[in-house]
Structure formats: structure tokens, C-alpha cells
N, C-alpha and C positions, 0 to 999 in steps of 0.2 A: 704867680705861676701856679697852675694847680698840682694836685700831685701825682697826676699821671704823667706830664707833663716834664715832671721833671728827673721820670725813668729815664727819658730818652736820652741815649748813648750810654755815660759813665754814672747818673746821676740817684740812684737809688743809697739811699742814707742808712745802715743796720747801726746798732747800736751794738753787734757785738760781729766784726767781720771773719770768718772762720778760714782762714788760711788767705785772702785776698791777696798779699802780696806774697804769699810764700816762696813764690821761687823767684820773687825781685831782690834788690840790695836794700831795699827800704825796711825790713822786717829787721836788718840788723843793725843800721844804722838810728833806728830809734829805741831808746832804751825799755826793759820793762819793769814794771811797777806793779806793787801786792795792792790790789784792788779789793773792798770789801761790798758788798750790796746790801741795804735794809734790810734784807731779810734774811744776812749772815753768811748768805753766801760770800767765798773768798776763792781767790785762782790771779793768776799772773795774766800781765798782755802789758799793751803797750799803747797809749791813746795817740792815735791820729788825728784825733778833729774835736771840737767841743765847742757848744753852744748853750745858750740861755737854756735851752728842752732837751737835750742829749749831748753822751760822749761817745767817739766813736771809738772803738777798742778792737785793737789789732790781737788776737788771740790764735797761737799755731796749729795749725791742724793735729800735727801730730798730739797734742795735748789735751783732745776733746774723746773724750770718753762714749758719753751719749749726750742726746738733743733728743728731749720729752722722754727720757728710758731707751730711746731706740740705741742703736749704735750708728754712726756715721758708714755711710755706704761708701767706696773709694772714691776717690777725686775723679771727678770727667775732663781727661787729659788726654791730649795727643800721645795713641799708644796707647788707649784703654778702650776695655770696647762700650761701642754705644749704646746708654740703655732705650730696652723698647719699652714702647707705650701701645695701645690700641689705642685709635682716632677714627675721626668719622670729617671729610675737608665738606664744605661749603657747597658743593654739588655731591653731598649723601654716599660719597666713595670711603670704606673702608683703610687704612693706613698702617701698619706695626712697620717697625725698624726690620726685625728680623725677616720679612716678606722679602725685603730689599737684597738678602743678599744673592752675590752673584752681578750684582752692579752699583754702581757708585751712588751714592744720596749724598746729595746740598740740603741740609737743615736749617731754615731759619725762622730766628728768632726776631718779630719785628712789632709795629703797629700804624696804622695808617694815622696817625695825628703824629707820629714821629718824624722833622723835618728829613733828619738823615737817611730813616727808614724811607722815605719817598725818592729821595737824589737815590737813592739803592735801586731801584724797581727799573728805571731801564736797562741796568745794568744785569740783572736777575733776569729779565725779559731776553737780552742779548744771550745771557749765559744759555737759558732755556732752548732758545733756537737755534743754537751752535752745534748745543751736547746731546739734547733728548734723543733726538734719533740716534746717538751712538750709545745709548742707555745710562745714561742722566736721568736720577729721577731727583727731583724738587719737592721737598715739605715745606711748604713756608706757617708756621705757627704766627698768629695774631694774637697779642694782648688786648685787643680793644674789648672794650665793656658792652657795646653797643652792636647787636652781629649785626642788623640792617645798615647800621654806616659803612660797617666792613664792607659788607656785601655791593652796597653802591659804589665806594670808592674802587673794588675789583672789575666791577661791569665796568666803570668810567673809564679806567686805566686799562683792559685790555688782556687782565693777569691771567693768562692760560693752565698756566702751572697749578699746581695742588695749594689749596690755601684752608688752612685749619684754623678755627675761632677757639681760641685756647677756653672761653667759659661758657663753652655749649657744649663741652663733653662732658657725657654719663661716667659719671665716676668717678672725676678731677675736682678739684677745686682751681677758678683759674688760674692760680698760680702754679700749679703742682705740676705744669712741664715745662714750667720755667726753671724750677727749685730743680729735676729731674737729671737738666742737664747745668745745674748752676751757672744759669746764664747773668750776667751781670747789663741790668739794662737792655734797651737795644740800640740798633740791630747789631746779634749776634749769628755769627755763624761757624756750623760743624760740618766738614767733609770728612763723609765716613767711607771707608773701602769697601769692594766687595764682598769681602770677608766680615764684617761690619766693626772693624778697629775705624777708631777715630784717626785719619789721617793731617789734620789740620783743624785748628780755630781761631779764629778771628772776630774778634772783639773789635765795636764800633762800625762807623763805615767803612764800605766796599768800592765806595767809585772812588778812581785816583783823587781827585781834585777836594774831594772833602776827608778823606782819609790823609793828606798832606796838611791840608788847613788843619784837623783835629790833632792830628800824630805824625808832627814831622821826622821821627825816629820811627817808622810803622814798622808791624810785622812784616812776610811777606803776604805779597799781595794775595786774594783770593780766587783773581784771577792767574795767575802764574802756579798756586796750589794745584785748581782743577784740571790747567794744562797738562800739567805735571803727572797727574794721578788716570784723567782719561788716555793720556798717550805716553808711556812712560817705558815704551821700547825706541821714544824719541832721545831721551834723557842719558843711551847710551850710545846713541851716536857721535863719530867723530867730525868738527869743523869741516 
């Protein structure tokens, strides 16, 4: 399997995960352990996973100081607001977060060699045609390496919405609006309000059928999310 390949969904391996399960029960039901590094480094965490080439180390947010000297920026949580970026989508249109506010954004995080990311796309397309005209607007971010494949696989498919090639922007590295909104894998997705707090995330797939098959305990849905969030003087109606 190569290893783009094997982003897709849950499948990205760090050698040191910085809060990944934090607000699961798994952080505390694994114990931790004084860990030393060759080169003297020492700190606590808790290994999840290990192989012949890596260990994977569960280390708590709250206990990270800085990464490279910086300091950790907050968590991209439901309830915090979304950070912006400047982008430029696949048809040379202009993109920030904060442009946005005043109406709703579906952010997603995907790539066209991702099976799931593909079972997503008519449902993305559905969501597209439902909501835009009621001011829906759609970022869809691509990890793909390749913009012409991108580019073919959007003509093919039909994809109307905003599609951004994460490693053709001036001033990113293609990872850096993945890292942005610490998106884990894909497809990931963020509904943001029009205020532009994050109202919802959704990690993995979004169509019922493979979101059951992957996660039979799933979030809610992200469909029932954007209902929720475009029409939510419905949400106080009585039976």
C-alpha cells in the first residue's frame, strides 16, 4: 500500500500523537510511561502502537509546551473558532474562512484516490444542491499530489462546488491546511457557523452506509448537522 494511500480515513501513523484521544476513555485507561529519546530527551505518554520502525506515543495536550519553539495554537474543536487561511480553488477564485462570515461553510478535507472520499462526493453534490442557494458555501481542500489528476477526476465527477488543491498554494506547504485544522486523515469535515465558530466535526466518512460499515457507534450524522445548523428555527418546533 503506498503511503498516501494509507492516509485515507483513520490511517496516518505520528510517532508522537498530541492529544489524539484526549477527550476519549482510552487516554486513561492506558497507562503512562517515562520515556527517554537518544538524544536525552525525556517526558511521559503512553504507547499505543509499536512496530519494527516506530512507536506510537499517546502524549496529552495539556503537557506540550512548544513543537519547533512555537507554542501550540488551541485545539480545532467544536466551539472554537475556525482558523482562516487564504486559498485560491481550481477555477483561480479567491477563498478565506473569515470572507464567509454571515453564512454557513462545509469544509472539507479529502482526496480523489481516497475510496471513502469518492462514496462522499455524491453526497457533497446532494448537500451542494439542497443548501447553496440558501447560503451554503462549500471548501472542499484536496491532498492530492497531482493537481491535473485532481482536476480530471472534478471535470469527470461533475464537482460544482469550490475545490482547492492543498499543494498548489503560494505560501503553504501541502500539508499546512491539513496541520491547520488538525485534520486526522480523510475525509474530514468542519461546519462552521455564520459567525465562523466551529459548529460540528466529522471525522471519516459521510454517507450513511460507509460511515456504519466504518463506525458502527458514529458521530452525528453530517447530514442532520447541516440541517440542523441551515434551519434551526426548525429545531424549536413542537411535534
Amino acid at each position: 500500500m503506498s503511503q498516501r494511500r494509507s492516509n485515507c480515513m483513520f490511517g496516518w501513523i505520528f510517532v508522537i500523537l498530541i492529544g489524539f484521544f484526549s477527550r476519549g476513555a482510552m487516554a486513561d485507561e492506558i497507562p503512562e510511561e517515562r520515556i527517554r529519546l537518544t538524544d536525552g530527551a525525556e517526558f511521559s505518554g503512553s504507547i499505543v502502537d509499536r512496530s519494527s520502525q516506530y512507536m506510537v506515543i499517546l502524549v496529552p495536550r495539556s503537557k506540550i509546551a512548544t513543537v519547533d519553539g512555537k507554542a501550540l495554537p488551541p485545539p480545532v474543536v467544536e466551539g472554537s473558532e475556525a482558523p482562516d487561511f487564504n486559498v485560491v480553488d481550481l477555477q483561480d477564485r479567491k477563498h478565506t474562512i473569515k470572507e464567509s462570515q454571515g453564512q454557513t461553510t462545509l469544509l472539507q478535507f479529502w482526496a480523489s484516490w481516497c475510496p471513502y472520499c469518492r462514496t462522499d462526493v455524491a453526497l457533497m453534490k446532494s448537500m451542494a444542491q439542497q443548501y447553496e442557494e440558501k447560503g451554503l458555501r462549500i471548501l472542499s481542500i484536496a491532498i492530492d499530489d497531482h493537481v491535473d489528476t485532481l482536476r480530471q477526476f472534478v471535470e469527470k465527477e461533475g464537482i460544482a462546488y469550490s475545490v482547492i488543491a492543498a499543494s498548489a498554494q503560494k505560501g503553504y506547504k501541502p500539508q499546512d491546511l491539513s496541520n491547520l485544522y488538525e485534520a486526522r486523515g480523510v475525509p474530514n469535515y468542519f461546519l462552521i457557523d455564520p459567525s465562523g465558530v466551529i459548529r460540528h466535526v466529522h471525522y471519516g466518512a459521510a454517507t450513511p452506509q460507509a460511515t456504519e460499515e466504518e463506525q458502527p457507534d458514529s458521530q452525528e450524522s453530517l447530514e442532520e448537522a447541516l440541517a440542523r445548523l441551515m434551519k434551526p428555527e426548525e429545531t424549536t418546533k413542537s411535534p
